[in-house]
C-alpha positions as CSV (number, residue, x, y, z in Angstrom):
1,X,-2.4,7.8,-0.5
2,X,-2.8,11.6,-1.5
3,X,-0.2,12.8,-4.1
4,X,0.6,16.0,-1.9
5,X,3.8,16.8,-4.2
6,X,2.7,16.3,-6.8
7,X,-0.7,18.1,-6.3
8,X,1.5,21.3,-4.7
9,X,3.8,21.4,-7.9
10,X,0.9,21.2,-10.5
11,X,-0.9,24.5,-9.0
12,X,2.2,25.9,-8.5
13,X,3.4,25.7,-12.1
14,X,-0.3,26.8,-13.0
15,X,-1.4,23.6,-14.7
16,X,-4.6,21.7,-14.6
17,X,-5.5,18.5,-14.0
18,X,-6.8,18.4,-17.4
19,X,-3.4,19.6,-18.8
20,X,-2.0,16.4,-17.3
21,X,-4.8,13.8,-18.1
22,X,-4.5,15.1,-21.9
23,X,-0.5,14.5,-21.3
24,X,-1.2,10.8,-20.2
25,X,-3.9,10.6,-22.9
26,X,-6.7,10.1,-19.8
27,X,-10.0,11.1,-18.8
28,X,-10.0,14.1,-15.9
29,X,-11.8,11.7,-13.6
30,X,-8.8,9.3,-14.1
31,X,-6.2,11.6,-13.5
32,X,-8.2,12.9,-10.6
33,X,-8.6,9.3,-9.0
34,X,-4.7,9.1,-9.4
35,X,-4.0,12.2,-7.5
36,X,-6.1,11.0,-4.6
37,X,-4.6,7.7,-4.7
38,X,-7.5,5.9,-5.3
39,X,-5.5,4.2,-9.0
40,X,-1.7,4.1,-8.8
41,X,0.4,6.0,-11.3
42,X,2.8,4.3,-13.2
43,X,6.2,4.8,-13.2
44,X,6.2,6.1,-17.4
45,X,3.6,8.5,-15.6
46,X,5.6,10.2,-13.3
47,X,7.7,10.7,-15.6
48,X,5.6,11.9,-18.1
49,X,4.2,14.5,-15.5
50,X,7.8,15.7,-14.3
51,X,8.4,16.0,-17.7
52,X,5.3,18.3,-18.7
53,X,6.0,20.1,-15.3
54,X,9.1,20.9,-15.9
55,X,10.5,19.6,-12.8
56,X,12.8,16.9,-11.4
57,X,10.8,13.6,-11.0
58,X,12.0,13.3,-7.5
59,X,10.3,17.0,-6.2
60,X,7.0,14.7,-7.3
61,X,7.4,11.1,-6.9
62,X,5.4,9.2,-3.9
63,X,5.7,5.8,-3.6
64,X,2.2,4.3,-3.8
65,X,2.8,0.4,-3.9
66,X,1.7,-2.4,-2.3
67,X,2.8,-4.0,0.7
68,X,3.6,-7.5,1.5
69,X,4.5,-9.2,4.5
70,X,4.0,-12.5,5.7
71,X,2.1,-13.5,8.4
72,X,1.5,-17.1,10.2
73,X,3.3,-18.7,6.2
74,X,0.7,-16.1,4.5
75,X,1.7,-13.1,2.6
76,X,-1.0,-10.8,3.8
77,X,-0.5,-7.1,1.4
78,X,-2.6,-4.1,1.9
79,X,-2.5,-1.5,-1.4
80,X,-1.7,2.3,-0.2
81,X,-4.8,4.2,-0.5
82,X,-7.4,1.1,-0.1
83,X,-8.7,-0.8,2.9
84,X,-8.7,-3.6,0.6
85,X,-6.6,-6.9,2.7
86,X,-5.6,-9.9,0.3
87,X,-3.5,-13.2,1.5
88,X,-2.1,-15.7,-0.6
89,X,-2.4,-19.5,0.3
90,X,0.7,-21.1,1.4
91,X,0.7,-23.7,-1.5
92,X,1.0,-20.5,-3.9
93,X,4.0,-19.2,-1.8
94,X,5.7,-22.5,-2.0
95,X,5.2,-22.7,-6.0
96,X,6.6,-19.3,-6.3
97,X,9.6,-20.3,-4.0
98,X,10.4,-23.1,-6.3
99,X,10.2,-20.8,-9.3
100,X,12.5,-18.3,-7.6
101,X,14.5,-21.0,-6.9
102,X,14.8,-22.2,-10.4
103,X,15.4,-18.7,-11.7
104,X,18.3,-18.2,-9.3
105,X,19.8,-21.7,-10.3
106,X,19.5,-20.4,-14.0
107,X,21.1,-16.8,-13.4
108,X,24.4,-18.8,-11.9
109,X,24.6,-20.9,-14.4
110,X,24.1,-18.2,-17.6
111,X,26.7,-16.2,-15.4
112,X,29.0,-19.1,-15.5
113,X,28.9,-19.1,-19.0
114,X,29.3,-16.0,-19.5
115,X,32.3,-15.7,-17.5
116,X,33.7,-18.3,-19.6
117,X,33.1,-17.1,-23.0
118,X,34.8,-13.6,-21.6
């Protein structure tokens, strides 16, 4: 996906796209492919950028992450900006439920205990 925003508020401040690569210590061609949306931008990025801009993050900030959503027990995700289509097998689904699981169990119980040492 196009950074629109952020594009509009770099030529209106009067920087380059140079200016900003050398801010994110990148090549222009890097920070050119981020603009376009063909790499993502991080979120220390952004803030880097609003930062060198001189403007609030969110007059910049476009949401370019990935998608997931399952479809017949498969998580199916397409990446803004990409035709590229990925889908995790349903035996990697389950192993990550059971580690979610595990991770949830954990977090009540450290709560518990923390509510009992307060």
């Amino acid at each position: 996906m196009i950074k629109q925003k952020l594009i509009k508020a770099r030529k209106e401040k009067g920087a380059t796209q140079k200016e900003i690569a050398d801010v994110l210590c990148m090549g222009v061609s890097n920070y050119s492919r981020k603009e376009k949306g063909v790499l993502g931008i991080r979120d220390e990025e952004w803030v880097k950028i609003a930062d060198f801009l001189q403007i609030p993050l969110e007059d910049i900030y476009e949401d370019d992450r990935k998608q997931v959503f399952i479809c017949k027990d498969q998580a199916v995700g397409l990446i803004n900006g990409t035709n590229n289509i990925y889908t995790k097998p349903e035996y990697i689904l389950e192993s990550q439920r059971k580690y979610i699981e595990k991770l949830e169990i954990e977090i009540k119980e450290l709560k518990q205990k923390l509510s009992e040492i307060n």
